[in-house]
C-alpha positions in Angstrom: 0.0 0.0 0.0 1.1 3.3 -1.1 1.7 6.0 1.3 0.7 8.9 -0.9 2.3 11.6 0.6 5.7 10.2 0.8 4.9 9.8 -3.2 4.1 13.2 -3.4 7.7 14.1 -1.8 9.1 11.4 -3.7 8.3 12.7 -6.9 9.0 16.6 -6.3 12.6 15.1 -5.1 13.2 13.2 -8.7 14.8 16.0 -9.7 12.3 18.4 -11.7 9.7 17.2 -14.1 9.9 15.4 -16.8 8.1 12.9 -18.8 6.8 10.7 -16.0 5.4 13.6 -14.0 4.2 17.1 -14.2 3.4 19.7 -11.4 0.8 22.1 -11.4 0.1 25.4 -8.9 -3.6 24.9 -10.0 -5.4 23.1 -12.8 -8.6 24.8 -14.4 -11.4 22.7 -15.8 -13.9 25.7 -15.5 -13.5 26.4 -19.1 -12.5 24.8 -22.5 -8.8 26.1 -22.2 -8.1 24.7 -19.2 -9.7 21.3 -19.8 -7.8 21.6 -23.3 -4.7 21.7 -21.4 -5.1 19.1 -18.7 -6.3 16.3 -21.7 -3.1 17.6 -23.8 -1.1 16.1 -20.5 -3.0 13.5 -19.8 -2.3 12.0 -23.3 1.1 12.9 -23.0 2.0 11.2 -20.0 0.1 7.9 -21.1 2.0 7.5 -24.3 5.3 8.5 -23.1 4.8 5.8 -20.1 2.5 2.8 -21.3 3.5 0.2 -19.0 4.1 2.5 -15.4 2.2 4.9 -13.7 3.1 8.7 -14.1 1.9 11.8 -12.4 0.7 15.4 -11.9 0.7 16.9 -8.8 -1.3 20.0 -7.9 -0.9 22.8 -5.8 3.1 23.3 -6.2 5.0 26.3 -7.1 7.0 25.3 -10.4 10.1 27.2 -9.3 11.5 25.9 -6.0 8.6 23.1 -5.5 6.9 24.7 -3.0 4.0 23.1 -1.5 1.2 25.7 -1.2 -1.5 23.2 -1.4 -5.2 24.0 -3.0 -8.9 23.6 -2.1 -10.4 20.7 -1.5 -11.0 18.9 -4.9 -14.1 16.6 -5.7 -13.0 14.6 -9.4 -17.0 14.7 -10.0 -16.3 11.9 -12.9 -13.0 13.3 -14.1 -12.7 10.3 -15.7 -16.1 11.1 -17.5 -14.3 13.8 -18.9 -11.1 12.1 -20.5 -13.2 9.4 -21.3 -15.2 11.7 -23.8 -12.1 13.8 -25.4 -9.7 10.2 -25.6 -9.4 7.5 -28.1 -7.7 4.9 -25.6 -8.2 6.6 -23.0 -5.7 5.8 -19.6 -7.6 5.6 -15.8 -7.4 8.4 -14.4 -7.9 9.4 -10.4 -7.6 12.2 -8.5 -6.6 12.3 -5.0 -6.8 15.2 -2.0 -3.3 14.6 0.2 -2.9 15.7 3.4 0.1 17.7 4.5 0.6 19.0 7.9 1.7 22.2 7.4 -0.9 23.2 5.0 -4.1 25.2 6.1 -7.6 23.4 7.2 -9.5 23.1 3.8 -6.1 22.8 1.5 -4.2 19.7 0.3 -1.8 18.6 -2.5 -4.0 17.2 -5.8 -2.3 13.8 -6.8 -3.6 13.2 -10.4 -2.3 9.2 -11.3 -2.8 8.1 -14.5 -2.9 4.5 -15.6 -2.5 3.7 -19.2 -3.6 1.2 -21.3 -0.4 0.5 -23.7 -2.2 1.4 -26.6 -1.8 4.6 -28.7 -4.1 7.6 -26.7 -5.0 10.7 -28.9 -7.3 13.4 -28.8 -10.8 12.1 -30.0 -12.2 15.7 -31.2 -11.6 18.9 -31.4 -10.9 21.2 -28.0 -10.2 24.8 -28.0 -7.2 24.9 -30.2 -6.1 21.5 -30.4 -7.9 19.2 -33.1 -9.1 15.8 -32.7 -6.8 12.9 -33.6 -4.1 14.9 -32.5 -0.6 13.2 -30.3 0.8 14.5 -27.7 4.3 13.2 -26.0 6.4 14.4 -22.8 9.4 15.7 -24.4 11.6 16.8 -20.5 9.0 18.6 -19.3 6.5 19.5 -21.8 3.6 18.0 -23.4 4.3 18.3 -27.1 2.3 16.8 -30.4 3.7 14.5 -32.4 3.2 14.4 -36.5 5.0 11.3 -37.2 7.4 8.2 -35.1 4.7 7.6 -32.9 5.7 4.3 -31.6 5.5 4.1 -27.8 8.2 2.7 -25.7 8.6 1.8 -22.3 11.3 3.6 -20.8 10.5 4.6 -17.5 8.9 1.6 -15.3 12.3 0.9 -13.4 12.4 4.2 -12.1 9.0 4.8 -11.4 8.5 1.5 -9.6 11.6 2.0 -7.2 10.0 5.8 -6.3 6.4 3.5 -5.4 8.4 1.1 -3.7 9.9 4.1 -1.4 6.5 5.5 -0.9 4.9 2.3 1.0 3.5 2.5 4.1 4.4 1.0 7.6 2.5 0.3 10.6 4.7 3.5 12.6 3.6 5.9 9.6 0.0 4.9 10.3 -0.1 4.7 13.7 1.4 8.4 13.6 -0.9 9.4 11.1 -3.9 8.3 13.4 -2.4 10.1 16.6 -2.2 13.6 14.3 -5.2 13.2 12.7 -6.8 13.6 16.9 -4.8 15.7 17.7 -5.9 18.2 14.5 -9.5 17.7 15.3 -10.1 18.1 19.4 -11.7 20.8 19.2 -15.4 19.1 19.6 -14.9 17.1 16.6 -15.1 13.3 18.3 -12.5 12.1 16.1 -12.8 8.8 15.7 -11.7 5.8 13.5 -12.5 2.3 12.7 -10.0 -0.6 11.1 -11.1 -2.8 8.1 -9.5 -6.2 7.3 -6.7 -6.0 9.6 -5.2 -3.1 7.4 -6.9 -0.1 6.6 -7.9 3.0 9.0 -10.0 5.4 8.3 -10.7 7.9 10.6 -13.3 10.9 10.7 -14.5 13.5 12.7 -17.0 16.3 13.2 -19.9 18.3 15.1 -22.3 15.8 15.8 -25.9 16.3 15.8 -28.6 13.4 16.6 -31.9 14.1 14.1 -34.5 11.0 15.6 -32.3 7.7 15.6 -29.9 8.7 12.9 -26.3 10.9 13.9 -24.9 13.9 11.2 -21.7 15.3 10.9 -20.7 19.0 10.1 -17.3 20.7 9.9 -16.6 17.2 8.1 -13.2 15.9 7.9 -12.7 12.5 6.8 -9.2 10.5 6.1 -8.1 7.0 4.4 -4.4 7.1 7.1 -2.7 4.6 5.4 -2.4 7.1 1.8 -2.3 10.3 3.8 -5.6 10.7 1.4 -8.9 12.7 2.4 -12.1 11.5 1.3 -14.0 14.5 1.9 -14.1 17.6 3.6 -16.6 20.4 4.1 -17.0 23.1 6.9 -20.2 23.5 5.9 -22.0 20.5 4.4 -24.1 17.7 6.4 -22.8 14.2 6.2 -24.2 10.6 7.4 -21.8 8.1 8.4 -22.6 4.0 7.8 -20.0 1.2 8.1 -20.3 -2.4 8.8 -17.2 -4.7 8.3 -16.3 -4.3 5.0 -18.0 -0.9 3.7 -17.2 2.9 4.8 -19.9 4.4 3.7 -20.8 8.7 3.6 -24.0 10.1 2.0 -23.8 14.0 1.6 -26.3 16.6 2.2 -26.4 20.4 0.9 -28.5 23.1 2.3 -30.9 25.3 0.0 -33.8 27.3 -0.3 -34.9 30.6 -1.2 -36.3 33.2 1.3 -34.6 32.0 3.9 -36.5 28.4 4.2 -34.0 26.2 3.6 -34.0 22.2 3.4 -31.6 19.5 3.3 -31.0 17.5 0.2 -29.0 14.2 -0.5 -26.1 15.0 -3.0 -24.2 12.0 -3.1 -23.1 8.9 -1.4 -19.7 7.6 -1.3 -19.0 3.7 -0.7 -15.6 2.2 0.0 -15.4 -1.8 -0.2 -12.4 -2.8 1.6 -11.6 -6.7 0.5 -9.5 -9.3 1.8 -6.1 -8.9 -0.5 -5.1 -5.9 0.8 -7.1 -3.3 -2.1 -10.5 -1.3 -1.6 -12.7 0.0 -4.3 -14.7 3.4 -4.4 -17.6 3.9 -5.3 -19.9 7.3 -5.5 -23.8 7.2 -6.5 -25.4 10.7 -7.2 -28.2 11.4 -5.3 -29.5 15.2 -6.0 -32.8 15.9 -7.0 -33.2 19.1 -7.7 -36.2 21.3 -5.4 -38.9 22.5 -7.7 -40.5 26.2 -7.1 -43.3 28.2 -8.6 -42.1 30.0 -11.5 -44.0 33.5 -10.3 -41.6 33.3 -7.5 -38.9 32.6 -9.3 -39.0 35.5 -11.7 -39.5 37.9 -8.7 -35.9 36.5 -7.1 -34.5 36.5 -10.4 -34.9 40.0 -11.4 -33.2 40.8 -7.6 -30.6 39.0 -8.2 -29.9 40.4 -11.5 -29.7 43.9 -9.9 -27.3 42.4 -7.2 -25.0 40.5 -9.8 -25.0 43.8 -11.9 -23.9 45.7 -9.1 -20.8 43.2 -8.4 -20.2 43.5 -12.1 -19.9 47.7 -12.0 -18.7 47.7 -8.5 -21.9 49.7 -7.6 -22.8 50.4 -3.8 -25.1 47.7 -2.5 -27.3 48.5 -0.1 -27.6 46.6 3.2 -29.8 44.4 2.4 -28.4 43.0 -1.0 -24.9 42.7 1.5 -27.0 40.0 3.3 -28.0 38.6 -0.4 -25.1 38.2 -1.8 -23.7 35.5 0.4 -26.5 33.2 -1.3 -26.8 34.9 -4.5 -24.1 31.9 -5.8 -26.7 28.6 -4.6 -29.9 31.1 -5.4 -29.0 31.6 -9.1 -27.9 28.0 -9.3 -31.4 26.9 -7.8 -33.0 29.5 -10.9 -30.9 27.7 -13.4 -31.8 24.3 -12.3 -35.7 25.6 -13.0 -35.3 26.7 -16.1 -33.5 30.3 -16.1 -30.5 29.6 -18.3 -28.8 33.4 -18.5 -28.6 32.4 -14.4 -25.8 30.0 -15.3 -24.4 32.8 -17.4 -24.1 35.3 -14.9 -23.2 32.7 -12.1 -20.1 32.8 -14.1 -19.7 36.4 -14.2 -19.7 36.9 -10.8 -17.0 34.6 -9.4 -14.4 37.1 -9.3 -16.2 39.8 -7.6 -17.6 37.4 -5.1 -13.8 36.0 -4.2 -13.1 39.8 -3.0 -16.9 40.6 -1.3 -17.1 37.5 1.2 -15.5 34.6 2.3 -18.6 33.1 2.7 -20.3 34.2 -0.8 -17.0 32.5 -2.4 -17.5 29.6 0.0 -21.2 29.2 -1.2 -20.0 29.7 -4.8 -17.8 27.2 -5.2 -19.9 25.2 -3.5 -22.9 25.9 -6.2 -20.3 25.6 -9.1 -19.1 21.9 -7.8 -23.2 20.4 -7.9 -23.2 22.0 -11.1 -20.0 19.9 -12.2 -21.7 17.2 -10.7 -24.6 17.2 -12.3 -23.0 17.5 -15.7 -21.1 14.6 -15.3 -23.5 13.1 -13.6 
């Protein structure tokens, strides 16, 4: 078993990147460019490694490796995504990694890509890169390739004695558990449970008993062994279930309009931990989006126009729409999902006002933007 962060250091220690791993401060896939770019790599690195593993890790300055760390990241079918650009297409996984030093909220993206050893190229066209396209890592950059596109294996020695360094023990587990309790005193009941003799997960949270069934908020929830967290949220609802061979979390997101909010079920996650020593994850999407009266609708519509416009000009905004615009992000997602598409448009628009109004209305932003990813891929 792989200790993931001890991969991460690993790999920022090979010397700088080349054409087994990349490194990334941040990786965009909120528009066409940026998801242009990431599929250009992910090629890349699967024809320039077809019988290894290779690597991009996220959230590192490129000039002195750095760790800086970035949010929190939910895949929401990344591999939904490579799937529909890739002829051949490798497995991709993305993983959040824990490092100490970094701030509650913020971890190290692992991206590992397993290839197929057969020829992947781009399937259709993306922002300036046509399908059928070929990209190789030539050092450190993903380049296209024309012609002598014969892939060889020339980097499974080296990459398999960096994953042999990177496995775990029992001391780098038990130590991971006694940190993980010591982060999360606070009245968070940390807790954790063993499965088959050889994985821990631990968890913890506020606690709240609804009836017969227990909730979690302030949610922080950890596979020790990889270093790797399943989720986080300071702000979502989460139900925990486990029986001997299943971790199981189903997530809930709070919305409404006016004020009247409601809990709905966004997604549950199951791990199935087996007997050799390997566990499979599994995530089934749950939301259903609420329904309103379209009267209504318009009415909160046309206010939050006036609100985003505002954000947009850097008008004044009167006390009231202060209080609004720490839901405007989930309130024009909700109009969106019932039928008011220039609300998607102008959810868009207002992302880089909201980052410098509010913590919380960029909080509740990203929050909205990641159930629309979901639901796309979903």
């Amino acid at each position: 078993m792989i200790n993931k962060r001890l991969l991460v250091k690993n790999l920022l220690a090979h010397n700088d990147e080349n054409s087994f791993y990349d490194k990334k401060l941040r990786l965009n896939l909120g528009n066409k460019e940026g998801k242009a770019k990431f599929l250009k790599h992910i090629c890349a690195l699967s024809n320039s490694n077809p019988k290894n593993n290779s690597y991009i890790v996220v959230g590192i300055m490129d000039h002195d490796n750095d760790i800086i760390g970035v949010d929190f990241f939910d895949d929401a079918k990344l591999q939904n995504l490579v799937n529909a650009y890739l002829d051949n297409p490798p497995l991709v996984l993305y993983e959040n990694i824990h490092f100490p030093h970094l701030p509650d909220g913020k971890v190290v993206g692992l991206v590992t890509i397993k290839p197929t050893e057969a020829l992947t190229t781009l399937r259709k066209n993306i922002w300036k890169y046509y399908g059928g396209s070929v990209f190789f890592r030539e050092g450190s950059t993903s380049a296209p390739r024309a012609f002598d596109v014969d892939i060889k294996d020339i980097n499974s020695k080296v990459v398999m004695e960096i994953e042999k360094h990177a496995r775990n023990n029992i001391e780098l587990t038990l130590a991971g558990v006694v940190d993980f309790v010591q982060r999360h005193h606070d009245g968070l009941n940390p807790q954790y449970k063993v499965f088959k003799e050889s994985f821990v997960v631990c968890w913890a949270g506020v606690e709240k008993k609804v009836k017969d069934r227990i909730y979690y908020s302030r949610v922080d929830i950890e596979l020790v062994n990889e270093h790797v967290k399943l989720f986080y949220s300071a702000y979502d609802e989460v139900e925990i279930q486990f029986d001997p061979n299943h971790f199981r979390l189903i997530e809930y997101v709070k919305l409404g309009l006016n004020n009247i909010d409601k809990y709905y079920p966004l997604e549950q996650i199951d791990l199935q931990f087996d007997n050799n020593g390997s566990y499979q994850m599994n995530s089934v999407f749950l939301f259903e989006p609420p329904v309103f009266e379209k009267t209504l609708l318009h009415h909160i519509m046309n206010a939050q126009k006036t609100i985003a416009q505002k954000l947009l000009t850097n008008k004044t905004l009167t006390s009231a729409q202060k209080k609004e615009v720490e839901t405007l992000s989930p309130t024009l997602m909700l109009c969106y999902l019932n039928g008011f598409q220039e609300a998607k448009e102008l959810l868009f628009s207002v992302q880089n006002p909201l980052r410098d109004c509010s913590s919380v209305a960029y909080q509740n932003h990203k929050d909205a933007m990641r159930i629309l990813r979901k639901i796309k891929y979903n």
